[in-house]
Structures are given as C-alpha cells and as structure tokens.
C-alpha positions in Angstrom: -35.2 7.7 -84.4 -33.7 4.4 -83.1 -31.4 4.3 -80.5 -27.6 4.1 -81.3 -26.0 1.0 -80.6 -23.3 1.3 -77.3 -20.4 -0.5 -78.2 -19.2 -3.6 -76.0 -16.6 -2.4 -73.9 -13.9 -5.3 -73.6 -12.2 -6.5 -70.5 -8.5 -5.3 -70.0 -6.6 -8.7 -69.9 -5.2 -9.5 -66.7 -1.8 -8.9 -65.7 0.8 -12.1 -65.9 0.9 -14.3 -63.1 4.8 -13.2 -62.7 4.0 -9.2 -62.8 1.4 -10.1 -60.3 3.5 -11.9 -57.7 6.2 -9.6 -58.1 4.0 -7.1 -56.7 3.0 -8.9 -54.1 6.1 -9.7 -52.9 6.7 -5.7 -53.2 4.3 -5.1 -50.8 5.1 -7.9 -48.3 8.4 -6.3 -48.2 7.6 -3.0 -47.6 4.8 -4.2 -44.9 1.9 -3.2 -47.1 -0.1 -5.9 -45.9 -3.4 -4.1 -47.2 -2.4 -4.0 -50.7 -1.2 -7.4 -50.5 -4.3 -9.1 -49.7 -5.8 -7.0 -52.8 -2.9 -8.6 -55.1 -3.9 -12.1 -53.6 -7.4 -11.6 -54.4 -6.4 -10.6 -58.3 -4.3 -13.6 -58.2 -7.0 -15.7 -56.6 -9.7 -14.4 -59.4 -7.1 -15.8 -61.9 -6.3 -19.1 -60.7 -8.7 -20.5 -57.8 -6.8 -22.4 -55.5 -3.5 -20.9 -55.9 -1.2 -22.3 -52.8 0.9 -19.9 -52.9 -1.6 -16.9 -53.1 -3.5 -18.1 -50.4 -0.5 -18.5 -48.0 0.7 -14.9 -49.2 -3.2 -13.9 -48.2 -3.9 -15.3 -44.5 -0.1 -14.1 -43.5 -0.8 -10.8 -44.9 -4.1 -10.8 -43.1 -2.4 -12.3 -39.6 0.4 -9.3 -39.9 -2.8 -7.0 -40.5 -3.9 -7.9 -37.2 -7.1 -9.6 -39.3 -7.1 -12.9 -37.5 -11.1 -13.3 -37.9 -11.0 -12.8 -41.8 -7.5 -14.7 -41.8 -9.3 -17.4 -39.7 -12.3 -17.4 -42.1 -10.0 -18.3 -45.6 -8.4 -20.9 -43.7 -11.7 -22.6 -42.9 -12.7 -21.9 -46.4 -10.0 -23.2 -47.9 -10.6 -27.2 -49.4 -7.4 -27.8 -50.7 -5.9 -31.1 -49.5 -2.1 -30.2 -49.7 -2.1 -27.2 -47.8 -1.5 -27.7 -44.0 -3.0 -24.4 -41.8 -2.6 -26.0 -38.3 -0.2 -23.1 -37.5 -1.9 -20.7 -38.8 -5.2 -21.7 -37.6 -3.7 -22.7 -33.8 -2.0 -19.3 -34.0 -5.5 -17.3 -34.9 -8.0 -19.2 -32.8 -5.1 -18.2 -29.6 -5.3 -14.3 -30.8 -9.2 -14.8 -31.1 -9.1 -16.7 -27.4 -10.2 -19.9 -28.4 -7.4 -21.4 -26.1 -8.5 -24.8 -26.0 -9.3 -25.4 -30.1 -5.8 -23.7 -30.9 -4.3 -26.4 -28.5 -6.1 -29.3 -30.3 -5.3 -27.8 -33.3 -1.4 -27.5 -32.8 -1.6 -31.7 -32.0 -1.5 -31.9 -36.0 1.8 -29.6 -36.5 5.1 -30.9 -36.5 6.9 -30.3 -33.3 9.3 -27.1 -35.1 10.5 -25.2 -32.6 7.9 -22.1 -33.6 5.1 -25.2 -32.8 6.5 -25.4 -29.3 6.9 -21.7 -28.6 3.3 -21.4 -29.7 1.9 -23.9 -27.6 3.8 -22.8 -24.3 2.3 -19.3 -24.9 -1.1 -20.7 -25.4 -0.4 -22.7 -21.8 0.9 -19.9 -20.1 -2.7 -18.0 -21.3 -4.8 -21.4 -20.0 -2.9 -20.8 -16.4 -0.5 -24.2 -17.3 2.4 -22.3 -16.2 4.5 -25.6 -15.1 3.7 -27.5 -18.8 4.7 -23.8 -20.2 8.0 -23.9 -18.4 8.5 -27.1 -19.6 8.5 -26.5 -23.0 11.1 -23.3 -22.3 13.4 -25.5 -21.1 13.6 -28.2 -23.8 14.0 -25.0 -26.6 16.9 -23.5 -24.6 19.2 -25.1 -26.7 17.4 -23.6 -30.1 17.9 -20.2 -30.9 14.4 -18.7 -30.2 13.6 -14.7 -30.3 12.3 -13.7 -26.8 13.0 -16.8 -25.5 14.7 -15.6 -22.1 12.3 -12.9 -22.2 8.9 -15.6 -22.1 10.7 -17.9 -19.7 11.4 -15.1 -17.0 7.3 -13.9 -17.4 6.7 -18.1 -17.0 8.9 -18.5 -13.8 7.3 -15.2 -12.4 4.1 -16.2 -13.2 4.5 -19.8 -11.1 5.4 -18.0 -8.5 8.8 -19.5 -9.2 10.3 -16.1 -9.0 13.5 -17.3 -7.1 14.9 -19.9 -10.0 15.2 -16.6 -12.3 19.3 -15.7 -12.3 19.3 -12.4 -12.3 22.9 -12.1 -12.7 23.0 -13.9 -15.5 20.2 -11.7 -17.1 22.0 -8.8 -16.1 24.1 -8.4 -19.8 21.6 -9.3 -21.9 18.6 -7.0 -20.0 20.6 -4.0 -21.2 19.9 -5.1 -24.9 16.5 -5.9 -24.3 13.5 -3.8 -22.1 11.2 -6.9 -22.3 14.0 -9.1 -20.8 14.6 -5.8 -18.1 11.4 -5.5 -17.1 10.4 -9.3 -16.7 13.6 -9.4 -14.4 12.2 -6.5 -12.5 9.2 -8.0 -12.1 11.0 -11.1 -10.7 12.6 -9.0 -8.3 9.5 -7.5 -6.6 8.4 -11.2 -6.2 11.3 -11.8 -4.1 11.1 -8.3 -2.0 13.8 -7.2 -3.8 11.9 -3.6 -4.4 15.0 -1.4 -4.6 16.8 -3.9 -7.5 13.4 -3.5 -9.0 13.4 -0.1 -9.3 16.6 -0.2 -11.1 15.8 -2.5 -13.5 13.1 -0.7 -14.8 14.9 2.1 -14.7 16.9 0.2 -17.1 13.8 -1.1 -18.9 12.6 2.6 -19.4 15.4 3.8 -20.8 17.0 1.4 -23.0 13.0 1.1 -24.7 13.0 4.7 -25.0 16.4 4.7 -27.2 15.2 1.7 -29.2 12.2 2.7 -30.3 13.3 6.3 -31.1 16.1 4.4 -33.2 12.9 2.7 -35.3 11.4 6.1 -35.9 8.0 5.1 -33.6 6.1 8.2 -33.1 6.8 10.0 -29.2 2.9 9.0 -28.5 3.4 5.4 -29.2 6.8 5.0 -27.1 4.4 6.9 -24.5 2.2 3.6 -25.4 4.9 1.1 -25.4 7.0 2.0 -21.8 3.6 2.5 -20.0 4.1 -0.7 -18.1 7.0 0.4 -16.9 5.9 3.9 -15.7 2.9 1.7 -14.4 5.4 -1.3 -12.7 7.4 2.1 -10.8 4.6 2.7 -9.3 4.0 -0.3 -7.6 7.7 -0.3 -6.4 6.2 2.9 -4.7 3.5 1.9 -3.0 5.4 -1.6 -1.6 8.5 0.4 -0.2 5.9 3.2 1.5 6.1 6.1 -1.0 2.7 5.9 -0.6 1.4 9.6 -2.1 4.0 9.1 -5.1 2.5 6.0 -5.8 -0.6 8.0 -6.1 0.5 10.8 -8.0 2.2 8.6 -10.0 -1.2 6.3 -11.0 -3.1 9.7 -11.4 -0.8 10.7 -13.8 -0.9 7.6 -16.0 -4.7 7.6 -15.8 -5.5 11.5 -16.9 -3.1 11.4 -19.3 -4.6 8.4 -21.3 -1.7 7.7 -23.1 -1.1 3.8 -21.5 -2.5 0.7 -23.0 -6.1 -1.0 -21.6 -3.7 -3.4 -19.8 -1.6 -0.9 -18.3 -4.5 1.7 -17.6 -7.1 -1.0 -15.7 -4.0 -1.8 -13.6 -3.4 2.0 -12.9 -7.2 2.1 -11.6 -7.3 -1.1 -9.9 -4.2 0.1 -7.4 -5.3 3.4 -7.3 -8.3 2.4 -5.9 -6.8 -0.1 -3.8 -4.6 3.0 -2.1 -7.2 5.2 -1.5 -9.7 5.5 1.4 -13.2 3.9 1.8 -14.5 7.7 1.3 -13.5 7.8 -2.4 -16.5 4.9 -3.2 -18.1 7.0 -5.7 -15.1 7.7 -7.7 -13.7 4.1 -7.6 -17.0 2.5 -9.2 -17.0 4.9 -11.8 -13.2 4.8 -12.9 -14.1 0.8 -12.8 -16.6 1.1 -15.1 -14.3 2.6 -17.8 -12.7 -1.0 -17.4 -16.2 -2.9 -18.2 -18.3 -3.7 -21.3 -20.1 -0.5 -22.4 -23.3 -2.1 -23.4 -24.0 -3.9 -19.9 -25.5 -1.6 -17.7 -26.6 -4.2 -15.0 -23.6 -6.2 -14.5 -20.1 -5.8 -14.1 -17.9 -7.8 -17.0 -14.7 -6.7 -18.2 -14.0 -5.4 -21.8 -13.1 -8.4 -24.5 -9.8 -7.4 -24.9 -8.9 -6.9 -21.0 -10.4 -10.5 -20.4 -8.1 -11.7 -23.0 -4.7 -9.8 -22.0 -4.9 -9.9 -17.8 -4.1 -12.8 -16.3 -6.2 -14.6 -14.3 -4.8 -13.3 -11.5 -5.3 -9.6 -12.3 -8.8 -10.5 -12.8 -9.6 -11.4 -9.9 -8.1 -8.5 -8.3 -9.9 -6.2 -10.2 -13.7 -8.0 -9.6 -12.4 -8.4 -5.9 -11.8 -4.3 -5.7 -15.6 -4.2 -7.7 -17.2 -6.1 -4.7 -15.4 -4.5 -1.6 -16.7 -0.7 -3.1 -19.7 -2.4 -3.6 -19.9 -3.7 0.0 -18.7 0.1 1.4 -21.4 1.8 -0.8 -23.8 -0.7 0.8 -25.3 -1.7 -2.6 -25.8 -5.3 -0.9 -27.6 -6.7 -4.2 -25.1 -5.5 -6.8 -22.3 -7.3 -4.8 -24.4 -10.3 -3.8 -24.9 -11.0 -7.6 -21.3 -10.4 -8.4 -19.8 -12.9 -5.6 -22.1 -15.6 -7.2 -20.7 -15.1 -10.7 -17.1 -15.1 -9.5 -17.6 -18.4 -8.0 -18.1 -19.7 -11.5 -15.3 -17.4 -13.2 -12.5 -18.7 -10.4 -13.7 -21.7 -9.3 -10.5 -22.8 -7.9 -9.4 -19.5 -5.6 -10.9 -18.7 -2.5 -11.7 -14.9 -2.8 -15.0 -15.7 -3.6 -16.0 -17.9 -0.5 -14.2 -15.2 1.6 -16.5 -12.6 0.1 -19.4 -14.3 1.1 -18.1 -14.6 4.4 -17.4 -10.4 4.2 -21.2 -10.1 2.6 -22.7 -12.1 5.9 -20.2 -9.9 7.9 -21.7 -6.4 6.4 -25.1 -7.5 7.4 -24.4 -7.8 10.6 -24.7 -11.8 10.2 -21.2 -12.8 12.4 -22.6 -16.0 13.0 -23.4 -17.1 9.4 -20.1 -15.5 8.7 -18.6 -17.9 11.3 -20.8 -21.3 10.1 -19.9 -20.5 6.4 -16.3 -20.5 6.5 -16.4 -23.7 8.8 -17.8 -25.6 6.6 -15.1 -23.8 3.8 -12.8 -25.3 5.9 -13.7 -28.6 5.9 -15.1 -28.6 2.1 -11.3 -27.4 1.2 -8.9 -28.6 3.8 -5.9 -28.1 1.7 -6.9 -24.3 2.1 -8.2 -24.8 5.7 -5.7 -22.6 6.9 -7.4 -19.0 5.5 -10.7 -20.0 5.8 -9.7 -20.5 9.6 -7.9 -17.7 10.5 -10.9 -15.7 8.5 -13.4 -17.2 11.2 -10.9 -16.2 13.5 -11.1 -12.7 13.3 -14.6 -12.8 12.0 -15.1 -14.6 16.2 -12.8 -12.2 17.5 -14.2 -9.3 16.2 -17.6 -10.4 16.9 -17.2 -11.0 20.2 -17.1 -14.8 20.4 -13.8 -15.6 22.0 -14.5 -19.4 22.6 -14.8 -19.9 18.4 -12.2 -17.8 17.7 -9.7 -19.8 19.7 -11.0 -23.1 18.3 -10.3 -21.7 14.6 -7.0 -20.8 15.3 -6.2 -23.9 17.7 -6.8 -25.9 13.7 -4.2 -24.8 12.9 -0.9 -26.9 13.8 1.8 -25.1 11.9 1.0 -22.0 13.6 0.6 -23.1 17.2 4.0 -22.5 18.7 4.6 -18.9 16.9 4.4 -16.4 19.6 1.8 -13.9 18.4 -0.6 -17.4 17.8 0.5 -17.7 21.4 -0.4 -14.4 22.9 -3.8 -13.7 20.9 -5.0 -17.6 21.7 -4.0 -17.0 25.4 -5.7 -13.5 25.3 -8.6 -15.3 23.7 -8.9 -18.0 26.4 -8.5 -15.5 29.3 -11.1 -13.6 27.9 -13.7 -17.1 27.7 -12.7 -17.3 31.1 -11.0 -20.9 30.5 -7.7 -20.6 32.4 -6.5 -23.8 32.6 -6.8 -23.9 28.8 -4.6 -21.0 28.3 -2.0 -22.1 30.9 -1.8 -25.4 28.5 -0.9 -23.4 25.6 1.9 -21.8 26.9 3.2 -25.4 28.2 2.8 -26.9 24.4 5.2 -23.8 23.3 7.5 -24.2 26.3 7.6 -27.8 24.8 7.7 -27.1 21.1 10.7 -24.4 21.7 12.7 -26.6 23.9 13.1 -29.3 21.4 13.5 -27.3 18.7 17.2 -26.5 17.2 16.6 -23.2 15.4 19.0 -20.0 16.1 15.9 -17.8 16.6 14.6 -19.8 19.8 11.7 -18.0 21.7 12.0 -20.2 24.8 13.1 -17.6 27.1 10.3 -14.9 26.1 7.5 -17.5 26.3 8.8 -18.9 29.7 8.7 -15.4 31.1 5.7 -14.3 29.6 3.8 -17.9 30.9 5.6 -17.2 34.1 4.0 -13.7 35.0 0.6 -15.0 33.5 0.8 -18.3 36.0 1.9 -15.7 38.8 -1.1 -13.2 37.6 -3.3 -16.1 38.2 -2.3 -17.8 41.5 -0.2 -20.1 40.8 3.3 -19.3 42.4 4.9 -22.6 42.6 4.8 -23.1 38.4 5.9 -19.8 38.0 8.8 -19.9 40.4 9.4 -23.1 38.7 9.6 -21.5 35.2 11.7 -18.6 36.9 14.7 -20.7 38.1 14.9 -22.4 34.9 15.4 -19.3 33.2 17.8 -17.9 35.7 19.7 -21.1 35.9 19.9 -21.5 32.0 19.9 -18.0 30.6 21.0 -16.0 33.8 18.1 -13.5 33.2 18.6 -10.4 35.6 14.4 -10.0 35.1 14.1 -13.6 35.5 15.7 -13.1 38.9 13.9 -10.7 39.9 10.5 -12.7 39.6 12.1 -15.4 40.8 12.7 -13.6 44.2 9.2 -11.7 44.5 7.4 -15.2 43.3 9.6 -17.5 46.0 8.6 -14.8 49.2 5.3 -15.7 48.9 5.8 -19.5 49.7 9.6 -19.7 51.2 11.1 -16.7 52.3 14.4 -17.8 52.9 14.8 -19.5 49.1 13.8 -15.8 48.5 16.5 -14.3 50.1 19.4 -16.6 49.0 18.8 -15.9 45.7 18.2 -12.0 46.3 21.8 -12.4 47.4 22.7 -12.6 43.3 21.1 -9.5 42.8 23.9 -6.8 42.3 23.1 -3.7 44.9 21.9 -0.3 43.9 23.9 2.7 44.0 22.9 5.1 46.8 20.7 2.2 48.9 23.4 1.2 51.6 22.3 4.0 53.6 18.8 3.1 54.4 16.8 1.5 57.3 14.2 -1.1 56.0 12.9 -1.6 59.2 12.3 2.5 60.2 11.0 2.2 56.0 8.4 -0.3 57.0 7.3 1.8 60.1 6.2 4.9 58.3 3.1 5.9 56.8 4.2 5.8 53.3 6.7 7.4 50.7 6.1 11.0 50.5 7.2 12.4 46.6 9.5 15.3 46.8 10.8 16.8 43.9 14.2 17.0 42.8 15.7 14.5 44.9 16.4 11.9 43.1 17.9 14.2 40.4 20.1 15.8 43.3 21.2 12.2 44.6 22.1 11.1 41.4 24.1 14.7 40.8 26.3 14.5 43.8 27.5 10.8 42.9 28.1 11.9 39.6 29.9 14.5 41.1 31.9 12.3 43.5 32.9 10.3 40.9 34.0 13.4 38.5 36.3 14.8 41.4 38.0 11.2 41.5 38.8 11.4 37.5 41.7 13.8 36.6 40.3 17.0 35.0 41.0 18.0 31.8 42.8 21.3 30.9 40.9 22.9 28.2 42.8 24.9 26.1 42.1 28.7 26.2 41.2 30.2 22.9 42.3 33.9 21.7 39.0 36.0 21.1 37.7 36.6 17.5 37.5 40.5 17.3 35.5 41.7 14.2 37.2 42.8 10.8 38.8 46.5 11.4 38.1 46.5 15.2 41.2 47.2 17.3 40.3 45.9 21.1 43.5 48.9 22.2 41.5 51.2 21.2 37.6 49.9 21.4 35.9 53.5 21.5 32.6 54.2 22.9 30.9 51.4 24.5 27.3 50.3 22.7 23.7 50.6 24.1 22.9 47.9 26.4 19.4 48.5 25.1 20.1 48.2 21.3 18.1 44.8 21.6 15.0 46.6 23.3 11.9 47.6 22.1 12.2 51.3 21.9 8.5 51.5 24.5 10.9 49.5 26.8 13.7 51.8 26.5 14.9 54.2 29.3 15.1 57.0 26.9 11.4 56.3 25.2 8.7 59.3 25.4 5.0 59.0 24.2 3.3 61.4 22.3 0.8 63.8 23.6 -2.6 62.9 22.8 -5.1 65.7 21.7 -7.6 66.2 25.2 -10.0 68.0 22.9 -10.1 64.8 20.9 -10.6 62.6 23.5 -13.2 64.4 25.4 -15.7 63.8 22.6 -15.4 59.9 23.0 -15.2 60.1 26.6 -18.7 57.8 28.5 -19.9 54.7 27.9 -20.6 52.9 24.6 -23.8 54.3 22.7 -24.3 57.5 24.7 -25.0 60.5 23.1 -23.4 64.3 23.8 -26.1 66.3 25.9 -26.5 70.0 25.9 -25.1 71.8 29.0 -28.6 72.1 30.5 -29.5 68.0 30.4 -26.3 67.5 31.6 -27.0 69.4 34.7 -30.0 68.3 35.1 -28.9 64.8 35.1 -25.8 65.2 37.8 -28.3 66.8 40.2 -30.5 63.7 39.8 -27.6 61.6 40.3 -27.0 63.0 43.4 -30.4 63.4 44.8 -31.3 59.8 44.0 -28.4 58.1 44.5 -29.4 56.2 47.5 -32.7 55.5 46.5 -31.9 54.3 42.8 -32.2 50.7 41.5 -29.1 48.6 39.8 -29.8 49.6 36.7 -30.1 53.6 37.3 -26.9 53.3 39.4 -25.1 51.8 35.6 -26.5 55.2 34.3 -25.2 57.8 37.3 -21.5 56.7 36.7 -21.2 58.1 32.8 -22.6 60.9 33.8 -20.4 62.9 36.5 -17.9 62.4 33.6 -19.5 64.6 31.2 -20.0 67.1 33.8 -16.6 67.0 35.0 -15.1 67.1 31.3 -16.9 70.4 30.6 -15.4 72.0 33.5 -12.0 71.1 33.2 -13.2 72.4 28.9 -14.1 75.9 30.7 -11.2 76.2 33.0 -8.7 75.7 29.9 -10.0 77.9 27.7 -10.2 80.6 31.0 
C-alpha cells in the first residue's frame, strides 16, 4: 500500500512591521529587556539591517547586563550610517578594555553623556586629575550623579580637602551615594566622628529609598553593605577596635554584602587581627582569588575590575605579610616578583623585598637593597631611607642607621629625628657627631618663626647630654641662655650645678635667684657635710610638712560649721528610745559572748581516734603493743618511736570506754 501523501504545512505570515515594534516598545517600557531582544530578532529576520531594530537590540542587551553579546552585534554590524562609538566605548569599559573604550570614545561627539563616560573610564585607568577635569567643565550641565562622581574623584586624588561638605550637606540627605562619598571624604581628612554621621545618614536615607522602589529586604542588605562595611572602618580608626571586629565578622558570616564590600571586610579583618590567626587569614583570602588557580594568588575577574588600584594592592600586600609569618618563603618570594609588574609605580613591592631579606635573617641585603631603592627613586628616597633605618637599627648597625636617616633634610631638626639620631651616634660611639646634631637643631629652631618652637627643649636636652659627657663649659653656656631668655627654674638649676664645677662663685651668684625651700633655714651645711651620711627615717618628712601646714591653718580664721539636727528613723521617738540593741548584732554568732558549741558524740570520736591508716586492734594486741612500747622505748629506732605514739592512745581510750560505762 503506498504511503499517503503529508500535506505541506505553510508558514504563518509574519506579523506587520508596526505590531512588531509596538511590542517592542511594550517591553522596553516595562524593562523586559529579554523579550525585547526576541522581538528584535523577529524584526531582524524580516528586514536585515533594520537601524532601528538593531539600536532597540544592543540597548536591550546593555540594560540586560549582556555587554559581550551586545559588544558582538555591534562589531557585526556593517551598516555605514549607524554610529556605535558610545555604545561600543561604553561596553568595552564594562568588559575592562579601558584603553580601546578610550580610543573609541575619540570618534563620539563631545555630548555631555561622552564626557561623563570618558571621566569614568579615567577615574578606572587611575587619571584621577584628567577625571576631575572633565567634572568641572560639566558642572554647569545638568548631569545625574554628577556631585556624587566628583566627590569619589576628589577622594580618590587624595584631594579630599577641596570637597565642601557644607555645601553637600542638603543635597546628601536626598542622595546615599552623595552621603556616603562625603563620608568617605571625611575620614580622609580625620574627621572620623563627621564620618560616622554621615553614613549614618547614608544608611538610612538608602534604606527608605529602596524600600519606597519595592527592592527585596535581601537586596537593600546587598545595596547598604558598603556602608555597614565603611562603619566599620570608622571603628577601627577612632580605637573601637573589638567592634570593628565584630562588626567585619558579622558582614562576612552573613554573606549578604557584595564581592567588593566582602574582600574589603576580609582584608581589614585580617589586617586587625594577630600574627597567630595565619591559617585563617590565607584561607578567608582565598575566597577572594580565582578558583581554578591553585598555585598562585590572583584575584577574581570581577574584583580586579571593581577595586581600585589601591585596594589591590592592599589586599596582595596582606597575601605576602601572612605568607612571610607562615614562613612559606617561596609562595611570597613568587608573589613580590609579580606585584612588581602589577604596580610598577608604588613602592610596596620593593619594601617587601626588603621585609623577604629581613625574614631570612639577611639585614645586610635588607640594608644594600633599599640603598640602592633609594637612589634608583629619589623622589621616594625618603621611605626607602627610613626603611633602612630601622631595618640598621634593628639589626644592630647603628653607624648605617644614622646615615639613612641623616638623608633626610626635611626631617633633621624634628625632635624625635633628633633624639633617635643622637641615641644612634652615642651608641657608635661617635660623640662629637652627636653633639653636632643637637647644634644644627639649636641652629634650625633659632631662626625659625613658628609658634610651636622647640628651642628651649632641645637646648636643655643638648645641655645635660654635653654635661653627661664632659663638657661643662658648653653646657653652662647653653644653660644661661636659657635662663637669661626663657627664665627656666630647671634651667637654673643646671646652670648652678654645671658653673661649680669650673667657677664656684658664678655658681653661687646665680644660686642667689633660686627661691628658698620651706623648712631649710634651720640647717647647718657645714655640721651636714661632717656626718657620715643621711640616715632615712620614716615619717618625717610627712610630719614636717604637717606641722607647717598646721601653722599656717592656725593663722587662717576657722570656719564655723553649721551643726546639723540628727536624722532619727521613720516612727522612732529619741524621748523614748527603749531597749538599747546588741553591740554584737554585727558579729558572727562563734564570736559572740553568748555562743555555745554542741557536744560532740565521744563514742563517735573514739573510733577515728590514731593516726591515718591504722586499724582497731583487739584488747589483747593492744596490750601487748603498750607493753612493748614501754619496754623498748629507749632502745627503739626513728621509725618504731612514729609507731609507740598512736598507740598509748588506743590504750588510754579504752579505759576511759570502761570507766564510763562503770
């Protein structure tokens, strides 16, 4: 039997081109960005080429958070008239690819949405000047976020100070983005308890908002977690240090934060804690790094993309230092080689090869590393320096740990440089070099015209060191300048002990200015000299000092105190007080006069009566072992004489046991 014939099923015809852009436009509207791109594609299967359809498609795609695909139909696209720059400038900078999406923008019109693009595109590069640049020229336009991008710029310049917080103030109540920049603002100018306020602020006025869109409690969890994150921190700067950990806990176990706001959490955490918590640290680090590479340590694609460069670098510095206290040498040696490449331009990395050299107990490559660091970088001389400084200092190398810090001119005439370079120079034994430190401060000070002036501190502390070291006449030099411009009672004082070594009557003229001691007009130096020495005797200074404060209280007029009428209880009438109380209420009742103890049972006590571990006896051992006692009791050694004192007990308790019951 033949086969039957299937009949040809026909093709629906397509829609209209109207129907089919109404609906389109329907889902736009409605943010069903999914089912748009499915009505661009029917429209697009219809008439290749569409304009219109395509622009509908990649937008639909960008608001879908599609920027590859988006970023594929651009490049696919052949038609001459339509001009993607934006587009494709604006996905290449969600996909990363900084540097094409700023060559690409060089073909747009320069609209205002161009410019805000291409400062936020600079501000990811690290251009934060050229970003802050473009800010200011689109002040005049009316720009969404515009305050709120300009503050995060100016922060991020470390230009915190030119943000007018005042001004800000109105508008940061209508905007959490705009509050919490501001705060952040704040903590760059160690303005912590402003800070906290403001993201106070920040916290609650996002809360409200996005409860009045209808976002889920989860998400709003999801959206203020750089604020819970940012309170934190305020913590931990102002000293709160345990709520600052609590706090970061919190954030991390409950998992509700963004990967941006959660890698900070664990990077400070870590940061707070001890050296002992080493294990722990590495592995909440490697929640932040790319799952499929076991052997190194790189961060996730989308933290790279989000933290800035200085977060980075915070977070690989934190990787190498628990490296370095785990003592994994080679994990931390490879790591400081690849962040030389990542941040070529900061100095972390050279330090931490200076701290890897230090860890294995290689102080002096330490020290010849960060010399040459130094002079390789001599706009950053100044921490490589005072690095090899304490890496000298700590090493035991006084002599190069004094040059390091003697490179440094800005520092010289502060007075801590001062003190550690002169305790560095005494300890290399080069005295004369020390003395000339404290003269190029003396120097420095007294020519400079600031209101916080350390002259006088640094002339009296080079004084007693000169003094310490011989040298009386520049110290009694120093000394009468400072009593003769600041009229320093110490000053005088080491002015008159330095000057009796070398001219005893200078010394006592000026011991004349000294004003005289209370209770000292009644002593003989001369009869003082002659004795053998000061004898301590208790409580005579503390008498001495009594009676003149007595003397001078019976010279002032007493004061008559006013006499107060005693508070009686409620209900007690003092006529008629009754019997008076115990005086021993307060006593223990064993201590009172009236206390008897109870009997105790003899019978009772006569069975535990002897010495630990002994065993009753019948009457005839017992007697047999008192007559032994006796007979041998001159004759016995130390340890039978132990055993003959239970005994005579037992005897003695069963006769007093016979006579009672007689």
């Amino acid at each position: 039997m033949a086969p039957k014939v299937k009949d040809k099923q026909q093709k629906p015809p397509p829609p209209p081109m109207e129907d089919l852009f109404t609906t389109l436009n329907g889902h736009i509207e409605q943010l069903e960005f999914e089912k748009a791109v499915k009505v661009a594609d029917q429209v697009l299967s219809i008439a290749p080429g569409d304009e219109d359809a395509l622009k509908c498609k990649v937008v639909a795609l960008i608001k879908d958070d599609k920027t590859k695909e988006a970023l594929s139909v651009i490049r696919s696209c052949k038609s001459p008239t339509l001009d993607f720059s934006f587009f494709r400038a604006y996905c290449l900078y969600r996909e990363n690819e900084l540097d094409e999406a700023l060559l690409s923008l060089k073909s747009q019109e320069t609209t205002p949405a161009a410019m805000l693009l291409e400062a936020q595109i600079l501000f990811r590069l690290g251009k934060f000047d050229a970003c802050i640049d473009i800010y200011q020229k689109l002040q005049k336009s009316k720009v969404d976020l515009l305050d709120t991008n300009y503050v995060a710029s100016l922060v991020a310049a470390g230009r915190a100070s030119e943000v007018q917080v005042e001004a800000l103030r109105g508008k940061a109540k209508k905007s959490f983005e705009l509050a919490f920049n501001t705060a952040c603002s704040l903590i760059e100018r160690n303005e912590y308890t402003n800070a906290e306020q403001f993201l106070l602020l920040a916290r609650r006025t996002g809360q409200e908002a996005l409860l009045e869109d209808g976002v889920p409690e989860d998400e709003v969890e999801t959206e203020l977690a750089p604020m819970a994150v940012q309170l934190a921190y305020v913590q931990q700067l102002l000293g709160h240090r345990q709520e600052a950990i609590e706090a970061y806990t919190d954030i991390i176990k409950s998992d509700v934060g963004d990967d941006l706001s959660l890698a900070v959490a664990v990077n400070n955490l870590i940061a707070l804690r001890s050296p002992k918590d080493v294990s722990d640290g590495l592995k909440k680090l490697d929640r932040l790094k790319q799952k499929d590479d076991k052997q190194n340590f790189h961060l996730t694609p989308k933290l790279d993309s989000k933290l800035s460069p200085k977060q980075k670098e915070s977070i690989y510095v934190t990787r190498v230092l628990l490296l370095l206290h785990a003592n994994k040498m080679d994990q931390a040696r490879e790591l400081v080689a690849a962040l030389q490449d990542m941040f070529p331009e900061s100095v972390m990395p050279l330090l931490l090869q200076a701290a890897l050299f230090v860890r294995e107990n290689k102080a002096g490559k330490a020290e010849e590393v960060l010399g040459q660091f130094s002079e390789k970088f001599p706009e950053k001389s100044k921490v490589f320096l005072l690095a090899r400084a304490q890496v000298a200092a700590a090493a035991s190398h006084p002599h190069i740990a004094a040059e390091s810090l003697s490179k440094i001119p800005d520092i010289q005439h502060m007075p801590a440089t001062v003190a550690t370079l002169v305790s560095l120079k005494e300890r290399a034994g080069d005295i004369d070099g020390a003395a000339a430190v404290f003269d190029a401060a003396i120097n420095w000070w007294s020519n400079s015209m600031t209101e916080d002036n350390k002259l006088n501190v640094l002339m009296q502390e080079s004084a007693s060191f000169k003094l310490r070291h011989g040298r009386e006449e520049e110290a009694s030099r120093l000394y009468e300048e400072l009593v003769k411009s600041h009229e320093n009672v110490e000053a005088l004082v080491g002015l008159v002990t330095t000057v009796a070594r070398v001219d005893v009557k200078k010394a006592e003229a000026y011991e004349q200015k000294l004003k005289p001691l209370p209770g000292l007009k009644g002593i003989n130096v001369d009869s003082l000299e002659k004795t053998s020495g000061a004898k301590h005797e208790e409580g005579i200074s503390h008498v001495r000092v009594t009676e003149t404060y007595e003397e001078g209280k019976s010279k002032s007029k007493s004061k008559k105190k006013r006499k107060r009428k005693p508070r009686y209880p409620k209900g007690f009438d003092p006529a008629n007080p009754g019997p008076p109380p115990d005086p021993e209420r307060w006593l223990p009742k064993r201590e009172r006069s009236s206390y008897r103890p109870k009997r105790k049972d003899k019978r009772a006590a006569a069975q535990v009566r002897g010495s630990q571990g002994s065993v009753a006896r019948d009457k005839h051992e017992a007697g047999a072992t008192s007559s032994n006692a006796k007979s041998n009791q001159a004759t016995t050694s130390k340890g039978a004489s132990q055993n003959s004192v239970s005994e005579p007990s037992k005897t003695s308790s069963s006769k007093s046991r016979k006579k009672s019951r007689n």
